[in-house]
Structures are given as C-alpha cells and as structure tokens.
Biotite code that builds the C-alpha atoms (Angstrom):
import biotite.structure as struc

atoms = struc.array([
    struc.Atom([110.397, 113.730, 72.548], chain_id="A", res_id=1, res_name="UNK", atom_name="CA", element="C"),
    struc.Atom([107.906, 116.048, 70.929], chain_id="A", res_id=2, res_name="UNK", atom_name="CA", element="C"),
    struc.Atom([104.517, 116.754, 72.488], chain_id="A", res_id=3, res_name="UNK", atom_name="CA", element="C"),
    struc.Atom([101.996, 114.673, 70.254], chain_id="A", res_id=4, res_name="UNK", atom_name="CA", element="C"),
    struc.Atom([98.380, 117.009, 69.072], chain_id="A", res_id=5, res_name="UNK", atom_name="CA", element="C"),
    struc.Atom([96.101, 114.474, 68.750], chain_id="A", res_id=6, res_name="UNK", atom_name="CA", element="C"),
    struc.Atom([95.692, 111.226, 70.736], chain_id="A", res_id=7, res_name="UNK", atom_name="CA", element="C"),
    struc.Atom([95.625, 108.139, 69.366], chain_id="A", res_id=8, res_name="UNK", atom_name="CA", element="C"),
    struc.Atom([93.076, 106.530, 68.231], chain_id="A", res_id=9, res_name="UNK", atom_name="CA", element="C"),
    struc.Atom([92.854, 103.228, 71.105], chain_id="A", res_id=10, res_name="UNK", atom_name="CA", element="C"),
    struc.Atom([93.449, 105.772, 73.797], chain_id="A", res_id=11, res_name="UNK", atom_name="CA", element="C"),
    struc.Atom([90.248, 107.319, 75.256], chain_id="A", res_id=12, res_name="UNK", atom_name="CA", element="C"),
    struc.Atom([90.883, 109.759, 77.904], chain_id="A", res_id=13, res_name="UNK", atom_name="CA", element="C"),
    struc.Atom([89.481, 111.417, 80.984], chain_id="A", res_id=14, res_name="UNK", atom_name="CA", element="C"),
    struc.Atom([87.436, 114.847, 80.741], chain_id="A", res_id=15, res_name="UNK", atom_name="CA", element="C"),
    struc.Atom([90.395, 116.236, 82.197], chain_id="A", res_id=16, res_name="UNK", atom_name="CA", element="C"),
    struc.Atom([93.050, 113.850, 80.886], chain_id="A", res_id=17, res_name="UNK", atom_name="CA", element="C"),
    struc.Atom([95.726, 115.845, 78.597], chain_id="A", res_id=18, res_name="UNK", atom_name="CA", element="C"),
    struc.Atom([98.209, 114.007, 76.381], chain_id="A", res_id=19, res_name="UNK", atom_name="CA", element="C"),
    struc.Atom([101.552, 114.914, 77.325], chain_id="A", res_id=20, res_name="UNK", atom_name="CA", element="C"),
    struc.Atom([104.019, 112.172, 75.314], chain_id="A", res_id=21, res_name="UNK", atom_name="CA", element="C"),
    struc.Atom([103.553, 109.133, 73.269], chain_id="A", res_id=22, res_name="UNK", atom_name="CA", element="C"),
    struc.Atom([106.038, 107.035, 71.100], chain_id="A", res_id=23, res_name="UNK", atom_name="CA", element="C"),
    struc.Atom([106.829, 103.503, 70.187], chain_id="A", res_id=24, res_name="UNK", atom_name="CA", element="C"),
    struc.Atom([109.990, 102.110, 70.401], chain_id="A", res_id=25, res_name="UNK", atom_name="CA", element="C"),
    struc.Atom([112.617, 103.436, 68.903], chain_id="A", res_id=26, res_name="UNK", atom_name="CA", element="C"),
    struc.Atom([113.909, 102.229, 65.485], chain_id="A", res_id=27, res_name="UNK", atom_name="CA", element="C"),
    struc.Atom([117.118, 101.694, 66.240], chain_id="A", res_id=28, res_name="UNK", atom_name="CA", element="C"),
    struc.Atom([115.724, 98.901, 68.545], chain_id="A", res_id=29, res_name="UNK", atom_name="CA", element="C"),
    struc.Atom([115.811, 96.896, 65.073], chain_id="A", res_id=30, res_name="UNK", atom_name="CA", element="C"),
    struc.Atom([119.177, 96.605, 65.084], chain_id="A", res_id=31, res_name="UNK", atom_name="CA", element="C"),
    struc.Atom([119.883, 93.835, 67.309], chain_id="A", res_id=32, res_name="UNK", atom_name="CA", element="C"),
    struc.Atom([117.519, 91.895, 65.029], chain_id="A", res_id=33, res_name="UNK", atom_name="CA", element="C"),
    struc.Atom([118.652, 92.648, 62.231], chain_id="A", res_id=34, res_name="UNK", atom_name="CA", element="C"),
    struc.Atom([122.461, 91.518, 63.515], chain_id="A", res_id=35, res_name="UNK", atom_name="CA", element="C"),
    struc.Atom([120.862, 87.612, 64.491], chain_id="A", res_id=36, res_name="UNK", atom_name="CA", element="C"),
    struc.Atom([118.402, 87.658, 61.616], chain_id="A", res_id=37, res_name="UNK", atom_name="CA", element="C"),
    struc.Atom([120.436, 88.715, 58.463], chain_id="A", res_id=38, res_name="UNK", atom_name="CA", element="C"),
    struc.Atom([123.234, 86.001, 58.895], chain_id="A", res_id=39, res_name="UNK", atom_name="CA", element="C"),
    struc.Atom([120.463, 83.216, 59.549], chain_id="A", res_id=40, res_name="UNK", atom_name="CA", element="C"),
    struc.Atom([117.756, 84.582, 56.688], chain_id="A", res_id=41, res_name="UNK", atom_name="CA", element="C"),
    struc.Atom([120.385, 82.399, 54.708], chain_id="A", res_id=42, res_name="UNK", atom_name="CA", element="C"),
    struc.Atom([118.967, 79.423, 55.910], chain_id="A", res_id=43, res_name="UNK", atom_name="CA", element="C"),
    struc.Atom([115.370, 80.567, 56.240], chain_id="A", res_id=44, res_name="UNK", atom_name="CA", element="C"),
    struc.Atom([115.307, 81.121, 60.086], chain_id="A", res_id=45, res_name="UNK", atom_name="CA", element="C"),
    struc.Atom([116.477, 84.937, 60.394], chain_id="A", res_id=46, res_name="UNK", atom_name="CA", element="C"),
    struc.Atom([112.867, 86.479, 58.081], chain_id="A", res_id=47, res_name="UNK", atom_name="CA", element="C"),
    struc.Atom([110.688, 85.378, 61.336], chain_id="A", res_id=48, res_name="UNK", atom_name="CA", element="C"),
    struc.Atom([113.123, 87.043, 63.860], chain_id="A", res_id=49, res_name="UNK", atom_name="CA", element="C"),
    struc.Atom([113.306, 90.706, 61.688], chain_id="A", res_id=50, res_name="UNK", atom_name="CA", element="C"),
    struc.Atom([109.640, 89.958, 61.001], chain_id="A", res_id=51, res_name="UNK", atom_name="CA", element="C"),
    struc.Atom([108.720, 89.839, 64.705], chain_id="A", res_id=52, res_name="UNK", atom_name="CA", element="C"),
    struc.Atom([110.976, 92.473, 65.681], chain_id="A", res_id=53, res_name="UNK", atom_name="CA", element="C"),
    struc.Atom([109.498, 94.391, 63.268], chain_id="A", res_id=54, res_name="UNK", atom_name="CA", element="C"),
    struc.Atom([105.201, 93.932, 64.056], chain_id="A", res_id=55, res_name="UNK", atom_name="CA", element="C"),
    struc.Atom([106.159, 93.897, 67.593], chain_id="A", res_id=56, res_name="UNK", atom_name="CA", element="C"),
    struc.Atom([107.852, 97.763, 67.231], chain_id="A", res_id=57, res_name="UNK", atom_name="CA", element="C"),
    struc.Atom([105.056, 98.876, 64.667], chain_id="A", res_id=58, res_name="UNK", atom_name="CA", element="C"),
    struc.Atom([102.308, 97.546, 66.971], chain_id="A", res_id=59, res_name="UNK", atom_name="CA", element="C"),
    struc.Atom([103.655, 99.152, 70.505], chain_id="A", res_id=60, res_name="UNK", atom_name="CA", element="C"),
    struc.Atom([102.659, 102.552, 71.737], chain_id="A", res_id=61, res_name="UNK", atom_name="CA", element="C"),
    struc.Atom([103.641, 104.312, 74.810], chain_id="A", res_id=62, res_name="UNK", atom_name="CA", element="C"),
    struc.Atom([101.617, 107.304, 76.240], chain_id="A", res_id=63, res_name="UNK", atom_name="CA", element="C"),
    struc.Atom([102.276, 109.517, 79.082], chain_id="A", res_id=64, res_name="UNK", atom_name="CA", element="C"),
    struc.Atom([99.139, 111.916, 80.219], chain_id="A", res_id=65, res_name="UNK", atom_name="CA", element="C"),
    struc.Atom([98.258, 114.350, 83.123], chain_id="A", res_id=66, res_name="UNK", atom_name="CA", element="C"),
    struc.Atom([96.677, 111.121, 84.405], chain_id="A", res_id=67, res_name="UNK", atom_name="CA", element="C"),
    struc.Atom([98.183, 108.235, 83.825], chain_id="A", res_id=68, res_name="UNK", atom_name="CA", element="C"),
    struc.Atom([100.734, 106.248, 81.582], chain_id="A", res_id=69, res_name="UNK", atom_name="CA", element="C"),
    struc.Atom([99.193, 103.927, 78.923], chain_id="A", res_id=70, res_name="UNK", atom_name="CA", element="C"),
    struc.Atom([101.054, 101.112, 77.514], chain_id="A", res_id=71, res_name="UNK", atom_name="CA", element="C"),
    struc.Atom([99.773, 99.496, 74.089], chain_id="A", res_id=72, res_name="UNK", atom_name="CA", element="C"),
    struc.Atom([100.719, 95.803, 72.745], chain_id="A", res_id=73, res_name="UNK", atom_name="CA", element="C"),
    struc.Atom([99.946, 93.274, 70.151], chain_id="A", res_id=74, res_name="UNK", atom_name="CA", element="C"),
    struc.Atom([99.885, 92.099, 66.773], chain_id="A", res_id=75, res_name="UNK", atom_name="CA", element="C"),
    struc.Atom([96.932, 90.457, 66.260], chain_id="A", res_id=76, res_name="UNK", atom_name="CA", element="C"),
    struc.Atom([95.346, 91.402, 69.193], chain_id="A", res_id=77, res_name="UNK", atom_name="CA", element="C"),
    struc.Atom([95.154, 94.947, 71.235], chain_id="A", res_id=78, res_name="UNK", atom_name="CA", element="C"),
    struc.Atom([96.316, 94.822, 75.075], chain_id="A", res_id=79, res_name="UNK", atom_name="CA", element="C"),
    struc.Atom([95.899, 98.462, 76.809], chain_id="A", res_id=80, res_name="UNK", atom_name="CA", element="C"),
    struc.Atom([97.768, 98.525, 79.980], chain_id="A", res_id=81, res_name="UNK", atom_name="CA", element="C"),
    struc.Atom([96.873, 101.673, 82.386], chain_id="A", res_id=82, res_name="UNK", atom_name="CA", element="C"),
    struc.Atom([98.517, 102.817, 85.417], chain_id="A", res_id=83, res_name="UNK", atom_name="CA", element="C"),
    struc.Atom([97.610, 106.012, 87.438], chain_id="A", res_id=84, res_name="UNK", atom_name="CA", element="C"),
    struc.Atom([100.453, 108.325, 88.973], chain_id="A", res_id=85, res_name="UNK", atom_name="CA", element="C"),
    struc.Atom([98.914, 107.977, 92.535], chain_id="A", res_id=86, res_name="UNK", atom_name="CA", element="C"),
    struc.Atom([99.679, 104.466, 92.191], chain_id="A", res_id=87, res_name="UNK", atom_name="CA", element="C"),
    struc.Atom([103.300, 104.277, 90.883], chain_id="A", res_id=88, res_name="UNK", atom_name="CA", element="C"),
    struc.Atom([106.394, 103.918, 93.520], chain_id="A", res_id=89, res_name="UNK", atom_name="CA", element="C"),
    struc.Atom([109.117, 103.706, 91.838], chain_id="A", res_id=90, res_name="UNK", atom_name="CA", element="C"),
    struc.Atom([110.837, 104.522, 88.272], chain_id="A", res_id=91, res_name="UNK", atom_name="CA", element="C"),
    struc.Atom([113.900, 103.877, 86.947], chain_id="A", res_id=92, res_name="UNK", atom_name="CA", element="C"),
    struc.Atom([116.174, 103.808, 83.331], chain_id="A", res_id=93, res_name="UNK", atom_name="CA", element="C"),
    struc.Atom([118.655, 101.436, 81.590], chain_id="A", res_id=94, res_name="UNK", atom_name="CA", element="C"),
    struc.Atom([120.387, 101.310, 78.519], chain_id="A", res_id=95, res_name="UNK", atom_name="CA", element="C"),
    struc.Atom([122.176, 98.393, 77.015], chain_id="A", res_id=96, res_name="UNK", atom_name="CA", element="C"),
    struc.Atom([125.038, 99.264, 74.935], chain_id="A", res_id=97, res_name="UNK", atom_name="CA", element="C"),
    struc.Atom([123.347, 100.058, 71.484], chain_id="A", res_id=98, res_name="UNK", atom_name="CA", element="C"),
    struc.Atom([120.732, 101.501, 72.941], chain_id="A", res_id=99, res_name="UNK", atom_name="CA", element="C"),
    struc.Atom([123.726, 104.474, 74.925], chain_id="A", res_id=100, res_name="UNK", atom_name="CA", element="C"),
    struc.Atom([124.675, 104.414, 71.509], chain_id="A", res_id=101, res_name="UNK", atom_name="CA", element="C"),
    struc.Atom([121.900, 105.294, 69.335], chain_id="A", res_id=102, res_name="UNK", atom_name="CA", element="C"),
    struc.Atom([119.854, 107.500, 72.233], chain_id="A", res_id=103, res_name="UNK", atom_name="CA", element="C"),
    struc.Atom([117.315, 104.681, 73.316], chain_id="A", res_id=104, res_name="UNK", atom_name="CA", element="C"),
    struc.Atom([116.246, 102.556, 76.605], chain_id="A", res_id=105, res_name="UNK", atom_name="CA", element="C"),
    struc.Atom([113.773, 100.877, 78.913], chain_id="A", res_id=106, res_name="UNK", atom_name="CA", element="C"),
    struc.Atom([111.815, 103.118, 81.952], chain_id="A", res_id=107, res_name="UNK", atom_name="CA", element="C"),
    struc.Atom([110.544, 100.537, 84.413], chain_id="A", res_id=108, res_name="UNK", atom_name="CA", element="C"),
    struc.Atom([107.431, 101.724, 86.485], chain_id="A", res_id=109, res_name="UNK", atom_name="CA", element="C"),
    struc.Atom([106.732, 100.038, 89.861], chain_id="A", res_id=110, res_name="UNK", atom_name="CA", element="C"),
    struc.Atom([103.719, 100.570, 91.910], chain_id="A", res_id=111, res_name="UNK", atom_name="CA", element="C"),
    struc.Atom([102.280, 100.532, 95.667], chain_id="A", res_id=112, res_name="UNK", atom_name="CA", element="C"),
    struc.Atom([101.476, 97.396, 96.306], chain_id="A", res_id=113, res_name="UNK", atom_name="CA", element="C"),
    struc.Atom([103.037, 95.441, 93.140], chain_id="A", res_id=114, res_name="UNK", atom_name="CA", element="C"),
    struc.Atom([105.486, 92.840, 92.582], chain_id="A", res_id=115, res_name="UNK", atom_name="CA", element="C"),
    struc.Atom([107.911, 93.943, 90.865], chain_id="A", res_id=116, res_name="UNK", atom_name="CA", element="C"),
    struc.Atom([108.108, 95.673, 87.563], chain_id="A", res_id=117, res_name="UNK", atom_name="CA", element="C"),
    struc.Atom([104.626, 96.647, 86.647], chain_id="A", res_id=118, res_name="UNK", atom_name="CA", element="C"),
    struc.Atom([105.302, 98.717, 83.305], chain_id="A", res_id=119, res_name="UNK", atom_name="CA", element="C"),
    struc.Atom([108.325, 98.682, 81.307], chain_id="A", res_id=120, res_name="UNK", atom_name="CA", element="C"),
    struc.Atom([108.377, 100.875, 78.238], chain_id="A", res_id=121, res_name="UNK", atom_name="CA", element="C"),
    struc.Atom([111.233, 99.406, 76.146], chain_id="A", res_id=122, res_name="UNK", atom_name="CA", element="C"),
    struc.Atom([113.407, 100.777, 73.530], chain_id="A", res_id=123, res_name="UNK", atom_name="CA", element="C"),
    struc.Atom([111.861, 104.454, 73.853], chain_id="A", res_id=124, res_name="UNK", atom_name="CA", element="C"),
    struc.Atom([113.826, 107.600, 73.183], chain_id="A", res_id=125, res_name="UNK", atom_name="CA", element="C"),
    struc.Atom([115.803, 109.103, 75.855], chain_id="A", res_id=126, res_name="UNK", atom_name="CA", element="C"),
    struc.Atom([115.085, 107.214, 78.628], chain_id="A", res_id=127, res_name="UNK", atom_name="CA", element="C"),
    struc.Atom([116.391, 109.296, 81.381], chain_id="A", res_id=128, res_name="UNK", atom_name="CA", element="C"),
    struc.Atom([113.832, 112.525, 80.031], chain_id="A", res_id=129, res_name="UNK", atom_name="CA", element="C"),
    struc.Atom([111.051, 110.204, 79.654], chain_id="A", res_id=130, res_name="UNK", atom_name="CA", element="C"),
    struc.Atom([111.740, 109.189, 83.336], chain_id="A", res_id=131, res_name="UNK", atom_name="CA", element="C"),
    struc.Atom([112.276, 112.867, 84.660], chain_id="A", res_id=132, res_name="UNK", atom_name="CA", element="C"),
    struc.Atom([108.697, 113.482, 82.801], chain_id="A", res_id=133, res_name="UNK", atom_name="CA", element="C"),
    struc.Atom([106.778, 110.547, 84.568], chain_id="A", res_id=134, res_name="UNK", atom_name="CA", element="C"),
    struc.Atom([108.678, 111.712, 88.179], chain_id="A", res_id=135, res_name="UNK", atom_name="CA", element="C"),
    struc.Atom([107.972, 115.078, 87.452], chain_id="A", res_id=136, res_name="UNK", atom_name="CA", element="C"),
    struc.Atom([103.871, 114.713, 86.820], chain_id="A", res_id=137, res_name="UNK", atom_name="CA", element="C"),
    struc.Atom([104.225, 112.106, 90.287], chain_id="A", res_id=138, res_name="UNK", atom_name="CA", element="C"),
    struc.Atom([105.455, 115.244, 92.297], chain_id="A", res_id=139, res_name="UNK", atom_name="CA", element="C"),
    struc.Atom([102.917, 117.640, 90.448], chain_id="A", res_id=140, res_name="UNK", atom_name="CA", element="C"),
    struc.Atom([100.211, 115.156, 91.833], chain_id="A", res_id=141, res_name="UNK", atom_name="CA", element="C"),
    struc.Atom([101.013, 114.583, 94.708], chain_id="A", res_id=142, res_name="UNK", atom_name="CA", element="C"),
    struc.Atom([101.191, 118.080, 95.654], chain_id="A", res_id=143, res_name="UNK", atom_name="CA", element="C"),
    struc.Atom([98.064, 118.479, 94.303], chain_id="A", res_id=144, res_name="UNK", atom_name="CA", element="C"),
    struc.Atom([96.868, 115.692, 96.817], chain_id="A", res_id=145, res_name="UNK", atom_name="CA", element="C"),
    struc.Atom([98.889, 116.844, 99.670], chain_id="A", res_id=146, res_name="UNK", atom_name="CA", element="C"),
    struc.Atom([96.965, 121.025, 98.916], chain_id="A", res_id=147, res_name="UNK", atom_name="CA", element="C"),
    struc.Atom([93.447, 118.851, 99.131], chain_id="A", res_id=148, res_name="UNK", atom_name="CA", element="C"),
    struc.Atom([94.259, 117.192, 102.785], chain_id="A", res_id=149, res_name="UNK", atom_name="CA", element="C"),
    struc.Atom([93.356, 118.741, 106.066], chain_id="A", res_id=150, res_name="UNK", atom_name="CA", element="C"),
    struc.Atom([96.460, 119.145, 108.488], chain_id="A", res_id=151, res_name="UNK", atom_name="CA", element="C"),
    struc.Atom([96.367, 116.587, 111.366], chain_id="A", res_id=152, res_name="UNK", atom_name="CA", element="C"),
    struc.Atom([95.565, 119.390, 113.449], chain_id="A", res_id=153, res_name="UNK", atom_name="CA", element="C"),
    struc.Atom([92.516, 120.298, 111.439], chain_id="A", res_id=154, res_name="UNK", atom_name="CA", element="C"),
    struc.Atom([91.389, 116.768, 111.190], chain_id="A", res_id=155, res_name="UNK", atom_name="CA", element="C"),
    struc.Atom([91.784, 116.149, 115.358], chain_id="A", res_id=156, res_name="UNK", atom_name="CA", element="C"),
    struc.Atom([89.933, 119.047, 115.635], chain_id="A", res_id=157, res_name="UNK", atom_name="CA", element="C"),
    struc.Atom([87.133, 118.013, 113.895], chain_id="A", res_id=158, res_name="UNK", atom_name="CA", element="C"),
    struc.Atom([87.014, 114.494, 115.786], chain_id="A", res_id=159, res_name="UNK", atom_name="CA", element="C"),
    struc.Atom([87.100, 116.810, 118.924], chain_id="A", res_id=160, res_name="UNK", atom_name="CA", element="C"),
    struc.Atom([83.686, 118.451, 117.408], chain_id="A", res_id=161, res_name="UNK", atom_name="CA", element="C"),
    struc.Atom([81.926, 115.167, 117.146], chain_id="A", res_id=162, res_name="UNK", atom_name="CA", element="C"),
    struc.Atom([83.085, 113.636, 120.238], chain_id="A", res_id=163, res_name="UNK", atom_name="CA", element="C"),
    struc.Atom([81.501, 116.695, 121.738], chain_id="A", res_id=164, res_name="UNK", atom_name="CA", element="C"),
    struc.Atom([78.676, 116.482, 119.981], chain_id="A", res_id=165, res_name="UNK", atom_name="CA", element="C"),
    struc.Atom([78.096, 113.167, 120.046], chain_id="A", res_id=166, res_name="UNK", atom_name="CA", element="C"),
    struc.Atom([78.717, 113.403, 124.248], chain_id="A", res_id=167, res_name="UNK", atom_name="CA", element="C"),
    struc.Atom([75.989, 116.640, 124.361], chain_id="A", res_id=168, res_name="UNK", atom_name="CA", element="C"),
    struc.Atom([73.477, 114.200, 122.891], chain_id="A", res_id=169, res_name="UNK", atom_name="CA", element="C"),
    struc.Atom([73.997, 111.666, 125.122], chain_id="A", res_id=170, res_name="UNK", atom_name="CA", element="C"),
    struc.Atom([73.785, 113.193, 127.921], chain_id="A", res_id=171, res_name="UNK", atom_name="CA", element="C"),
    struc.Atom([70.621, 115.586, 126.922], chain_id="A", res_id=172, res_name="UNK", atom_name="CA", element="C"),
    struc.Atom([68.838, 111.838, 126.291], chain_id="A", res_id=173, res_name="UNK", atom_name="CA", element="C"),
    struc.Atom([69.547, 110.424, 129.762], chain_id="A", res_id=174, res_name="UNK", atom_name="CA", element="C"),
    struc.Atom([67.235, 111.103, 133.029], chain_id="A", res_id=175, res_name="UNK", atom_name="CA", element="C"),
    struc.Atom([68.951, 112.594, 135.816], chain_id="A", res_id=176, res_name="UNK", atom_name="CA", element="C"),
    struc.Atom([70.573, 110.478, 138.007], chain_id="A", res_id=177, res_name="UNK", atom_name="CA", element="C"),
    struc.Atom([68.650, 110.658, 141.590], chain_id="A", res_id=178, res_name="UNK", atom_name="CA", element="C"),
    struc.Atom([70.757, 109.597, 144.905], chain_id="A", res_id=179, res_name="UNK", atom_name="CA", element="C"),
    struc.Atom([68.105, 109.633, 147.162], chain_id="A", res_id=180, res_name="UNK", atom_name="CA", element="C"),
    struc.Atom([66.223, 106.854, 144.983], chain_id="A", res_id=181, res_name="UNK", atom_name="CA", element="C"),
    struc.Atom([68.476, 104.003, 147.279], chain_id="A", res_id=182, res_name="UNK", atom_name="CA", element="C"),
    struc.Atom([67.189, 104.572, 150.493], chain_id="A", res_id=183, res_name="UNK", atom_name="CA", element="C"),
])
C-alpha cells in the first residue's frame, strides 16, 4: 500500500484533509469471474459477467485521509460515500480463500449509531494493514479529542462559578426581607 501524491480527481478535501491511502480493488479480484465467465462465454452468457467484473473494479476507488475514508462507485454514474473517524465504531477484515491466496480482502467499517455494515471496501490489498491504518488514525483522533476536553473536575468547577454567579445576582436584585412588616 503505497502513499498516493496527488488526490484524485472526484475527491475534494478539507483545508486540513491529507491523503493518506487510496486503491481500487485488487486485480486478482478478477479471478473468480473469470473462473464462471470463461466456461459460459461459450454460450454467450460468461462476456457480461467478466465485463461487469471488470467496469465495476475499474470504476471503484477507496481513499483513506487524516479525516475521513471515502468510498467511490459506479459505472455510469458517480456515488461518493464519506464517513468521518469520529463516527466509525467498529472495523474488521476477511478474506475468502483466493483472496489469503493472492494478498487481498474486504475491511468492513461500522459506525455510532448505524445498522450494520456502513462501508465495506472489497477486494483491497492487505486487508489486515489497511485495517490497522483506519484503527490507527481512530486512536490518533480521538486523542486529539480527548487533549481538547476539560476534566470533569474542570468542567464542575466551572458550573460551580455560574451557580455562584448566577445566586450573587439574584440575591443583589431582591429587597431585603423585613420581619417586622407582619405585625
């Protein structure tokens, strides 16, 4: 997985976005196609399933930034996918059994809130680095989140500010209270 130098061109990022990773799926993915479709491009059926395979790997982009992970689709049409690192829960990594052979597999991304599988990047090149990158930049920000926060004690101090504050200007608004006023 080589760092990439320029981003491409669908992908617009943040003024402090920087690329980290992008690739499509890998090219071994083919394979599997290529088993089904060769056999049956006898009879005519097999050219649409390589064909497919094929546009749908050529058209696919994954991208991992400081950010974000970006998901690209579509043959005919362009479908951007985006989801931020303070939003994702859960990762994980499988590989079928040409995919452990040739070096390729899916990352699933799950996220706070979601159903489910939210991202899947299929077929990309070792799986289990890709998946140590996207956990890795998940810890980095959430540090970075956790450095930004006040300390609970910090934060009940402050309430204990207002309160007082708040208290002092009541009480500087409100007229004596006079006993002798009942008799």
């Amino acid at each position: 997985m080589a760092d990439p130098q320029e981003p491409p061109a669908w992908l617009t990022l943040e003024a402090e976005e920087e690329l980290r990773w992008q690739a499509q799926p890998h090219k071994s993915s083919l394979i599997p196609a290529l088993v089904v479709g060769l056999p049956l491009s006898l009879v005519l059926i097999g050219i649409p399933i390589i064909a497919a395979a094929y546009f749908n790997r050529e058209n696919t982009e994954y991208v991992l930034t400081t950010e974000a992970l970006y998901k690209k689709t579509g043959i005919l049409s362009r479908d951007v996918q985006r989801i931020d690192f303070g939003k994702v829960q859960n990762t994980s990594y499988s590989q079928g059994v040409v995919g452990s052979r040739y070096g390729y597999g899916n990352v699933d991304i799950s996220t706070a809130g979601g159903s489910g599988v939210e991202m899947q990047f299929r077929s990309v090149p070792e799986p289990r680095a890709l998946q140590e990158r996207i956990n890795s930049r998940i810890a980095a920000r959430r540090d970075d989140a956790a450095d930004d926060e006040e300390s609970p004690a910090e934060v009940l101090d402050d309430i204990r500010a207002e309160l007082h504050a708040i208290r002092t200007a009541l009480e500087s608004r409100q007229p004596p209270v006079d006993d002798n006023r009942h008799r």
